[in-house]
C-alpha positions in Angstrom: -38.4 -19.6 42.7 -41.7 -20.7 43.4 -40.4 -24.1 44.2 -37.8 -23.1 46.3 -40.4 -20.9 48.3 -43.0 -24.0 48.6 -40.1 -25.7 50.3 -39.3 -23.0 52.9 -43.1 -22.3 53.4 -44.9 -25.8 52.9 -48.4 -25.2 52.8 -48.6 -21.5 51.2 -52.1 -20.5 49.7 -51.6 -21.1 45.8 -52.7 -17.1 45.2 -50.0 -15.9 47.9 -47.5 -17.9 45.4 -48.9 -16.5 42.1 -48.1 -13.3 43.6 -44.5 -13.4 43.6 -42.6 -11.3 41.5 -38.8 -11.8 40.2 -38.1 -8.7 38.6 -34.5 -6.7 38.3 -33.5 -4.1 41.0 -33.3 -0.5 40.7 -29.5 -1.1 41.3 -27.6 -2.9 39.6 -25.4 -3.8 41.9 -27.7 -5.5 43.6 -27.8 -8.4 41.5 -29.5 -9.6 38.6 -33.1 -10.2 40.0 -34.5 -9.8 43.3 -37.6 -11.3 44.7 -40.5 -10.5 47.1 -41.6 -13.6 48.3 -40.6 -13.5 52.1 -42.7 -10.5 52.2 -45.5 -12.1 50.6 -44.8 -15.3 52.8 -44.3 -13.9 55.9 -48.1 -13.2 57.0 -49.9 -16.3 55.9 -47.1 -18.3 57.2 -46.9 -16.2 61.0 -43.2 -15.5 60.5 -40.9 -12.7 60.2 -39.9 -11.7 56.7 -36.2 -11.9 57.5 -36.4 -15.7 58.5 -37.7 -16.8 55.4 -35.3 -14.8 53.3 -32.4 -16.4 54.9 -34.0 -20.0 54.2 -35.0 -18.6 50.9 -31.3 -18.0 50.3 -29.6 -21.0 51.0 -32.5 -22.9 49.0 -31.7 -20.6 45.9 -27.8 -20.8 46.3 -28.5 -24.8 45.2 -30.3 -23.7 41.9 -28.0 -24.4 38.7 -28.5 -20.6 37.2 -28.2 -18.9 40.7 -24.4 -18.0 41.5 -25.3 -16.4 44.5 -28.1 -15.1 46.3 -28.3 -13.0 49.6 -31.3 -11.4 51.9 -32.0 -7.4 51.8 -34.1 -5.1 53.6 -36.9 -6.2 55.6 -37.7 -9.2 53.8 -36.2 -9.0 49.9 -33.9 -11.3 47.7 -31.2 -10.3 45.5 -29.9 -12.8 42.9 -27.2 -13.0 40.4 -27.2 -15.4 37.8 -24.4 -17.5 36.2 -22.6 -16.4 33.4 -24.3 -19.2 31.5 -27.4 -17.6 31.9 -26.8 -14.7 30.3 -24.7 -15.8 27.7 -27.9 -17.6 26.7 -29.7 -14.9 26.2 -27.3 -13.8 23.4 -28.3 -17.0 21.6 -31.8 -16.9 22.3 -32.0 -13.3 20.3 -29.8 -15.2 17.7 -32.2 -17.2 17.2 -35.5 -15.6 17.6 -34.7 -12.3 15.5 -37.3 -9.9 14.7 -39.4 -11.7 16.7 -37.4 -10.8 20.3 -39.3 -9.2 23.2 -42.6 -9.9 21.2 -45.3 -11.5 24.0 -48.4 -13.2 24.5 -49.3 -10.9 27.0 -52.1 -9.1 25.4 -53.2 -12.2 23.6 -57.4 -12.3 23.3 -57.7 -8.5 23.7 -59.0 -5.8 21.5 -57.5 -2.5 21.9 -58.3 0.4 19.7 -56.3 3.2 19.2 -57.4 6.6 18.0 -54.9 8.8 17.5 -53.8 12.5 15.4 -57.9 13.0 14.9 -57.0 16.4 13.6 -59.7 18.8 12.4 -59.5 18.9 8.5 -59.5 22.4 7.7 -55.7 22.9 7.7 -52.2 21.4 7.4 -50.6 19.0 10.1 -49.1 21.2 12.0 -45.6 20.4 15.0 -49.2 20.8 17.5 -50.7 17.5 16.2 -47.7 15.9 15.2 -46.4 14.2 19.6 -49.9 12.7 19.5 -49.2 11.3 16.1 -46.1 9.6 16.9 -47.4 8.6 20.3 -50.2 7.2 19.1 -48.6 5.5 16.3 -45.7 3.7 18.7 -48.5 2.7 21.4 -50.1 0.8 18.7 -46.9 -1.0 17.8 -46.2 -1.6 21.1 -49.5 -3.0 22.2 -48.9 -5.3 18.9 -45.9 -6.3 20.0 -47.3 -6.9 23.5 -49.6 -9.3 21.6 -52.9 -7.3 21.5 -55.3 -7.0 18.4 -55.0 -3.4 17.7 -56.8 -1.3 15.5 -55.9 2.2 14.5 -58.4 5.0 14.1 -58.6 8.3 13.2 -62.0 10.4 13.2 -62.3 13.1 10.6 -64.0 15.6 12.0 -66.4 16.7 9.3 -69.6 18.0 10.8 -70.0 21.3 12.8 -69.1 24.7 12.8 -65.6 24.1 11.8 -66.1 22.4 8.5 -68.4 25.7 7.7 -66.0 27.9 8.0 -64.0 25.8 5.7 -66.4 25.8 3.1 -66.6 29.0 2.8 -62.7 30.0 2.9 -62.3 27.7 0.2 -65.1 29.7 -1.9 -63.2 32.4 -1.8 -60.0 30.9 -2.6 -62.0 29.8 -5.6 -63.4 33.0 -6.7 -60.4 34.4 -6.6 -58.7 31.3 -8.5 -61.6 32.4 -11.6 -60.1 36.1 -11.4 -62.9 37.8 -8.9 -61.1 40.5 -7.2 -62.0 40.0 -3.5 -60.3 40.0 -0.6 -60.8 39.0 2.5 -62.4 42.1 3.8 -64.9 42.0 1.7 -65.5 38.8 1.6 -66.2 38.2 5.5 -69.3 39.6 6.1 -70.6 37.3 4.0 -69.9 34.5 5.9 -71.8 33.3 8.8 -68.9 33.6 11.4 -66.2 35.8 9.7 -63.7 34.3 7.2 -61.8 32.0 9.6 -59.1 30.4 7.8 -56.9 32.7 5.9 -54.0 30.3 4.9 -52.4 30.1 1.6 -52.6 26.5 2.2 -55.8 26.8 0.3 -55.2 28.7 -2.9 -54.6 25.1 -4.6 -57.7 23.4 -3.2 -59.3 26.8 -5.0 -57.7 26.4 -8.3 -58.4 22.8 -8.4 -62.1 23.6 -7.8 -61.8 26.2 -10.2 -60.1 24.2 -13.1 -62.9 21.0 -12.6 -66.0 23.6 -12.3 -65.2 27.0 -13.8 -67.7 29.6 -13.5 -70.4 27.6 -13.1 -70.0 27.9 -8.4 -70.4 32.1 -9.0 -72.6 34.0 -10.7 -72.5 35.2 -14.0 -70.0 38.8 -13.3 -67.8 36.2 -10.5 -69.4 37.8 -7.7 -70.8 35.0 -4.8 -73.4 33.1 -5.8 -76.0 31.7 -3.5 -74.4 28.9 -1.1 -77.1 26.4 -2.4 -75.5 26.3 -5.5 -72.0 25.7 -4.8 -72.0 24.8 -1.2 -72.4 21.6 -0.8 -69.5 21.0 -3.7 -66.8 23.2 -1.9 -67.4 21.2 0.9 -67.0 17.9 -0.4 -64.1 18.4 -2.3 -62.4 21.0 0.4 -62.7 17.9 2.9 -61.3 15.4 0.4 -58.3 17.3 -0.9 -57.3 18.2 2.8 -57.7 14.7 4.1 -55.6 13.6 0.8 -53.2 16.0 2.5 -53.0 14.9 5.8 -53.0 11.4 4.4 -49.8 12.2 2.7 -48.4 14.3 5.6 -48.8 11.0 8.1 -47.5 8.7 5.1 -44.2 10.9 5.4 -44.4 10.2 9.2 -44.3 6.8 8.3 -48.1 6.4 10.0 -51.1 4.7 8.4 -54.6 3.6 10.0 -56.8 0.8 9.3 -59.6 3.0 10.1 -61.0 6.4 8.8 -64.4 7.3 10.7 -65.9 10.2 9.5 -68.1 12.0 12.0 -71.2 13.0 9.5 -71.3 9.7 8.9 -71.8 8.6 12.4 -74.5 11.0 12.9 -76.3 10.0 8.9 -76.4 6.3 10.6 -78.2 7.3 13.5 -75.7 5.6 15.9 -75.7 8.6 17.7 -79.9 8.5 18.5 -79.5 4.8 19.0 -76.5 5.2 21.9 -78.8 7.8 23.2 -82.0 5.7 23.0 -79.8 3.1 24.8 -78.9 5.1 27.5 -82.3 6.2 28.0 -84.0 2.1 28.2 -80.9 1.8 30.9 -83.1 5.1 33.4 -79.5 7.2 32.7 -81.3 10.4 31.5 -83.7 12.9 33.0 -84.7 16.5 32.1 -83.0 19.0 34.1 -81.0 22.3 34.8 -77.4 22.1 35.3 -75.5 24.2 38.1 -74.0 27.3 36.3 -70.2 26.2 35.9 -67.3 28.4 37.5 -65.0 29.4 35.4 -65.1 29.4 32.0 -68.5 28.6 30.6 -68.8 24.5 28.8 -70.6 24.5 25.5 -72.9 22.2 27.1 -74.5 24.3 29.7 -77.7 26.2 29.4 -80.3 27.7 32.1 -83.0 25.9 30.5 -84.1 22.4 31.2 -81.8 20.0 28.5 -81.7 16.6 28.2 -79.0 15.0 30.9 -77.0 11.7 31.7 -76.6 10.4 35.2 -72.6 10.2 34.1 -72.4 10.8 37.9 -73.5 7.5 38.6 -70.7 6.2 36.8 -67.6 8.1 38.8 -67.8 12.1 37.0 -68.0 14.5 38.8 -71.3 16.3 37.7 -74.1 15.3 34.7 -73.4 16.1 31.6 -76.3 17.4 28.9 -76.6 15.1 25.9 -79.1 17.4 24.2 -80.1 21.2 24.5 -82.8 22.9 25.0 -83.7 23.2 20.9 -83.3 19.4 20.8 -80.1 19.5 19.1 -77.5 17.2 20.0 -74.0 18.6 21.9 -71.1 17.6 21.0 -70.5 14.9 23.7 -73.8 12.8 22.3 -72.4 12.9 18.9 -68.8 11.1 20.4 -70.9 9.2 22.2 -72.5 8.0 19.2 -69.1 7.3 17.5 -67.3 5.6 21.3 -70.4 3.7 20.6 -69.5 2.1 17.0 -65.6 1.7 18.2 -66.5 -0.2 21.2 -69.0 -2.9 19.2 -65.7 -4.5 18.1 -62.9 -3.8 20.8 -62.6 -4.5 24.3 -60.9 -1.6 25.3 -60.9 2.2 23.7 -57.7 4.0 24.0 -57.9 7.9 22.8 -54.5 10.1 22.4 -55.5 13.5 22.9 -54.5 17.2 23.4 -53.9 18.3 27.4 -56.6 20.7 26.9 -59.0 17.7 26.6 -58.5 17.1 30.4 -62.4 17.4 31.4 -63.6 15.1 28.6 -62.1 11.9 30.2 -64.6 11.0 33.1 -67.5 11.7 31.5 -66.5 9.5 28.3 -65.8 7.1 30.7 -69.0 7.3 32.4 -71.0 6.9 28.6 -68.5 4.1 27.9 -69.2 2.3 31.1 -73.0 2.7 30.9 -73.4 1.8 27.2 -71.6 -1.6 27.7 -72.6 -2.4 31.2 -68.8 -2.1 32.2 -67.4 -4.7 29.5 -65.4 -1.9 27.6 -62.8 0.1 29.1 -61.4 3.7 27.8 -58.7 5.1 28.5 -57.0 8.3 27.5 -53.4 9.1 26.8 -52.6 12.6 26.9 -50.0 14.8 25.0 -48.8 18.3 25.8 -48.0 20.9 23.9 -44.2 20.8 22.2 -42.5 23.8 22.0 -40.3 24.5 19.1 -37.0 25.8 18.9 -34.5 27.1 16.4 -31.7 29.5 17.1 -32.7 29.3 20.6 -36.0 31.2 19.9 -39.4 29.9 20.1 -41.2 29.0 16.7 -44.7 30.8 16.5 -47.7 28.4 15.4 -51.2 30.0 14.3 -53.1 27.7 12.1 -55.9 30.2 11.1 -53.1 33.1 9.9 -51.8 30.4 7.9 -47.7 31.1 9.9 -47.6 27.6 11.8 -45.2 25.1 11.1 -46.3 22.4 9.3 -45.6 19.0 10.4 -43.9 18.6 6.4 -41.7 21.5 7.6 -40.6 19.8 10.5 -40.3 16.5 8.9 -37.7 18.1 5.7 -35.4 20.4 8.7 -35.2 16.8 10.8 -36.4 13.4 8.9 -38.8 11.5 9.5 -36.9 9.5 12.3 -35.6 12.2 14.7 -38.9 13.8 14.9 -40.4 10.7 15.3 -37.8 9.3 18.1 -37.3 12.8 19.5 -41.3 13.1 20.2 -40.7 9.8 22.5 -38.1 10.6 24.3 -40.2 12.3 26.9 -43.4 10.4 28.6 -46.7 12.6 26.4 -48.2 14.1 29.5 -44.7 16.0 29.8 -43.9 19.5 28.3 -41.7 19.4 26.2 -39.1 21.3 23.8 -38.2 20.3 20.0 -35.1 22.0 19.6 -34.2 22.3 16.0 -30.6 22.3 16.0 -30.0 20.1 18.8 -31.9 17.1 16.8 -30.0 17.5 13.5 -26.2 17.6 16.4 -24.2 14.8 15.8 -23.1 14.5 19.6 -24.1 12.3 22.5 -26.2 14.8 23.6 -28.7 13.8 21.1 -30.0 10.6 21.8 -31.6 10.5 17.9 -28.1 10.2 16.8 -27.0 8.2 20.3 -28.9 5.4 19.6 -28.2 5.5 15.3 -24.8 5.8 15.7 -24.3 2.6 18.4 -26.7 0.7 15.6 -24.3 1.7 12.8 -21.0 1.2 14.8 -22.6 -2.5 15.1 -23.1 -3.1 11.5 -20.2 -1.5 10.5 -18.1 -4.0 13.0 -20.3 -6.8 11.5 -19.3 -5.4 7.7 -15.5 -5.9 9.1 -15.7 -9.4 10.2 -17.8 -10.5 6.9 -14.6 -9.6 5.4 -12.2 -11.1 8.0 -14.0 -14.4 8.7 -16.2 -14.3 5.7 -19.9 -13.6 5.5 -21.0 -17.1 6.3 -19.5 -16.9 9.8 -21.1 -13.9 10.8 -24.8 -15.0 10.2 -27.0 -15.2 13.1 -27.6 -18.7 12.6 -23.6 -19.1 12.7 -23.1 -17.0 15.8 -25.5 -18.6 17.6 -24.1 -22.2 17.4 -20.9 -20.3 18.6 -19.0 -21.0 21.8 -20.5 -17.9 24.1 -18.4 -18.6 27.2 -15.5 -16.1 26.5 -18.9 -13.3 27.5 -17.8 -13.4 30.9 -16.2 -10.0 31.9 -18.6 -7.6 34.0 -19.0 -5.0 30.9 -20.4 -7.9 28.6 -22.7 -9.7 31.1 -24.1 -6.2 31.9 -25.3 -5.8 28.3 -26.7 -8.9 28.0 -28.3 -8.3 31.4 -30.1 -4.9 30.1 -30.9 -7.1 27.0 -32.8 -9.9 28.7 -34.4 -6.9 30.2 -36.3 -5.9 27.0 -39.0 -8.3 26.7 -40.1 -7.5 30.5 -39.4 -3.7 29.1 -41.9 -4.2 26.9 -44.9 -5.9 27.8 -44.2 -3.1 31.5 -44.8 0.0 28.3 -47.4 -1.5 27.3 -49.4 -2.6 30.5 -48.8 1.6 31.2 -49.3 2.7 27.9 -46.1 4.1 28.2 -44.2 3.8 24.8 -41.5 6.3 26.0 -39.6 3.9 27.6 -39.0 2.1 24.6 -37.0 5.4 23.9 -35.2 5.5 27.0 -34.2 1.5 27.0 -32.8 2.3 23.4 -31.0 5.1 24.9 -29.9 3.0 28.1 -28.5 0.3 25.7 -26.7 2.3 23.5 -25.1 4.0 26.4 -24.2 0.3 27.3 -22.6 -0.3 23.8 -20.6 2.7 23.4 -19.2 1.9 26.9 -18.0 -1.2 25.8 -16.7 -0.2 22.7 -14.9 2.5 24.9 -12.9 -0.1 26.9 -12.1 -2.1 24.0 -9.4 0.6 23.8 -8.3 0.3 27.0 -8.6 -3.7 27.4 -7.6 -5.2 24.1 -9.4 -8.8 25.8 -12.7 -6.8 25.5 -12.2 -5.9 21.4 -14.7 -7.5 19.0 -12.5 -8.6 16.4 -9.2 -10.8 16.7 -7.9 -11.8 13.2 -5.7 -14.7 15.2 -8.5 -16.1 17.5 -11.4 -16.9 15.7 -13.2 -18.5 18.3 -12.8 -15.2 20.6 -14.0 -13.3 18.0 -16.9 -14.9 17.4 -18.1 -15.0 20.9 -17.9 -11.5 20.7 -19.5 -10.3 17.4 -22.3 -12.8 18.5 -23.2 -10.1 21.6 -22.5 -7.2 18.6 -25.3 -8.6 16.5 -27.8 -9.5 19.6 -27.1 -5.5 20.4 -28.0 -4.3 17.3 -30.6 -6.9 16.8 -32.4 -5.6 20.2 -31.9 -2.3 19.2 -33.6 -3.1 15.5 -36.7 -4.5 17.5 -36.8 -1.7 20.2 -36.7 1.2 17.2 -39.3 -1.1 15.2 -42.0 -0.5 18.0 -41.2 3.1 17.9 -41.4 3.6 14.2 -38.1 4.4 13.8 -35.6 3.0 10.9 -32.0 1.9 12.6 -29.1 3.1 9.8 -26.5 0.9 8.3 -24.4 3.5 8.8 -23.3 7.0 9.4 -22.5 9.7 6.7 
């Protein structure tokens, strides 16, 4: 391409030919690829658009892979390529396996991912469970991509929440050593009101009970003084509901590299030294923020506080980094932590809740200002999924203990339709887990849409290990196979969407978009199934031939480059592609 446009344009700047794009049209019946070049040609070169895209045709009609090209619109090029072409591409996925659509793009970059983050004073509940998996599949895309990527989650294990789950596991306790109190009576004695009511924690009770007996309560089982057993409960409350969630995101087939804990951050004094940091840079002052409209920010005060010029750095307004008492707010202590991630990564990805909408620009601003601009964040956000069954809504409510767990939802579904289902939409969508609909074999449900082209291909594959014998049908085989008898529309047409995946790819990943992933999968499979539809109708356009070996061949080397593609495109999104169907 670039040749042919230094040809037609002699003389073009260097960066107007770096420019050019060759991508695939919106329509495919426009071609296989079109090009912007003229466009980009047209000014430096003092011509009009539509005169070099006619030159620019006739140069491309002479190139060897180019079957025809023609001029569109004020200035594009469509192209379609020779059969050859794509028949090449079934051997380059032969050939390159696993490792298809993989890129360099990314290469030299360190991106880290925190994602699920969830407080640990509960379950995982269907509420933390999109920015799991979305978290989870970015990573593996931006791997395959070919960035460094490290996943983090933060335990949230300081503050006001932890508290309250100190001392609902007390009473879980007491009551696990036979002191008859309920939660009515209990209450009052905690600082905020007995917050989280759950069953879920009966057994962390007992299991504090069985290792300490009596000895956290006084002598009759009443309370005892929190110095004596307070620190204990909360240790071992924190550990047997992170072992929980540990398990819970095992189950969704997630694991981290990384578990931050948040008291830590603050023991370390990272958060005093980001602040300290910040304050050698001129970025904070002592001053009275406007009183907010709207609901009131847990940062505001009337009194002087401690501020950061984050409006300096693109926010909209200041933000406090420490009250009027001296004590931190919550946005110095994540500074703190941004802070440690950012000493080893290049760029700071959080997934996060819709409801964390404000927080972005003035991380961003702290970000920016702590590393003079060298690291950039950015934030993915997930709304809320709505569940379904019987066509009515499922009720969550972590505190009353009534929400559905994300092991619920995990042994109604599996592991891989919640898991593709939570892709299928982009995160900032709304969107609606319907129960029955995921477990429906039926093309309405793309979970079993895209399973069910995957298995049809193995299961044609099983067939012609036993027509042709198993040695035939390995990839190495087919890919030394005569590929020339791909040439009706329907076949070039799949191997056209698959030598779209790598640029599918590396496009989710530059917009941290791994739902598309999803609906490429979807796309291809719809592609399959309407092959393997014809077949009926066109016995030429069957995959297996017991007389005409060569034929057949040909053809179960484009069934195994499907369902090769397909393996790699459900491997980003976490997803395990069946053998078969039962």
């Amino acid at each position: 391409m670039c040749e042919a446009l230094r040809s037609v344009v002699p003389g073009l700047p260097e960066e107007v030919v770096q420019r050019v794009e060759v991508t695939p049209p919106r329509d495919p019946s426009h071609g296989h690829m079109a090009t912007n070049a003229a466009l980009l040609a047209a000014k430096p070169a003092k011509r009009k658009p539509a005169d070099i895209a006619a030159e620019l045709v006739l140069k491309l009609a002479e190139l060897p892979d180019v079957d025809h090209a023609e001029a569109a619109g004020p200035g594009f090029v469509n192209m379609t390529l020779k059969p050859h072409v794509l028949q090449g591409i079934a051997k380059a996925v032969l050939e390159t396996g696993e490792a298809y659509g993989r890129s360099t793009m990314g290469q030299g970059t360190r991106v880290n991912v925190e994602y699920v983050s969830a407080n640990p004073t509960g379950p995982m509940h269907v509420g933390h469970c999109r920015g799991a998996v979305v978290g989870d599949a970015l990573a593996n895309l931006l791997q395959a991509a070919g960035f460094g990527v490290t996943r983090e989650y933060y335990i949230n294990d300081a503050g006001t929440q932890v508290v309250a789950l100190t001392w609902a596991t007390y009473w879980r306790y007491l009551q696990a050593i036979g002191t008859q109190i309920d939660a009515e009576t209990f209450s009052p004695l905690t600082p905020n009101g007995l917050q989280y009511q759950g069953d879920y924690l009966i057994p962390v009770g007992e299991s504090i009970a069985a290792k300490h007996g009596r000895a956290l309560a006084n002598e009759d089982g009443s309370p005892a003084d929190p110095s004596v057993w307070f620190e204990i409960v909360r240790r071992e409350a924190l550990e047997q509901m992170m072992a929980a969630i540990r398990m819970d995101l095992e189950a969704l087939g997630i694991s981290h590299e990384v578990f931050a804990s948040e008291a830590e951050t603050l023991a370390s004094g990272r958060v005093d030294a980001a602040i300290a940091r910040l304050e050698s840079k001129g970025l904070l002052y002592e001053g009275v923020l406007e009183p907010p409209k709207g609901k009131m920010p847990e940062d505001w005060e009337a009194r002087p506080q401690t501020l950061f010029r984050s409006t300096d750095f693109g926010d909209d307004q200041d933000r406090a980094l420490r009250k009027s008492d001296g004590t931190n707010t919550y946005f110095a202590n994540d500074i703190g932590y941004h802070a440690q991630k950012a000493e080893n990564s290049d760029v700071l990805i959080d997934v996060l809740g819709a409801d964390h909408g404000g927080y972005v620009s003035r991380m961003r601003a702290a970000i920016s200002a702590l590393t003079d601009g060298k690291t950039g964040f950015e934030v993915v956000m997930c709304q809320i999924v709505r569940v379904v069954k019987n066509g009515e809504p499922v009720k969550m409510s972590k505190r009353a203990g009534t929400f559905v767990t994300l092991r619920d939802l995990l042994d109604e579904v599996g592991r891989d339709a919640v898991r593709f289902t939570m892709l299928t939409r982009k995160a900032d969508a709304q969107m609606e887990f319907d129960l029955d609909a995921v477990v429906a074999q039926t093309r309405d449900n793309p979970v079993f849409y895209v399973q069910y082209a995957h298995a049809r291909c193995r299961s044609v594959l099983r067939s012609a290990e036993t027509m042709f014998g198993a040695d035939a049908v390995t990839p190495d085989a087919l890919a030394k196979a005569d590929l020339s008898g791909l040439s009706s529309d329907v076949e070039l047409a799949v191997l056209h969407r698959i030598a779209s995946f790598p640029r599918s790819v590396e496009a989710a990943a530059a917009a941290r978009e791994p739902h598309r992933i999803a609906t490429y999968c979807i796309d291809l499979a719809s592609d399959f199934h309407a092959l393997w539809n014809r077949g009926r109708e066109d016995t030429t356009l069957r995959f297996l031939h017991e007389n005409d070996r060569e034929t057949s061949l040909a053809k179960l080397a484009l069934v195994y480059t499907i369902a090769g593609t397909l393996r790699c495109a459900l491997t980003i999104l976490g997803v395990v592609p069946v053998e078969e169907m039962r």
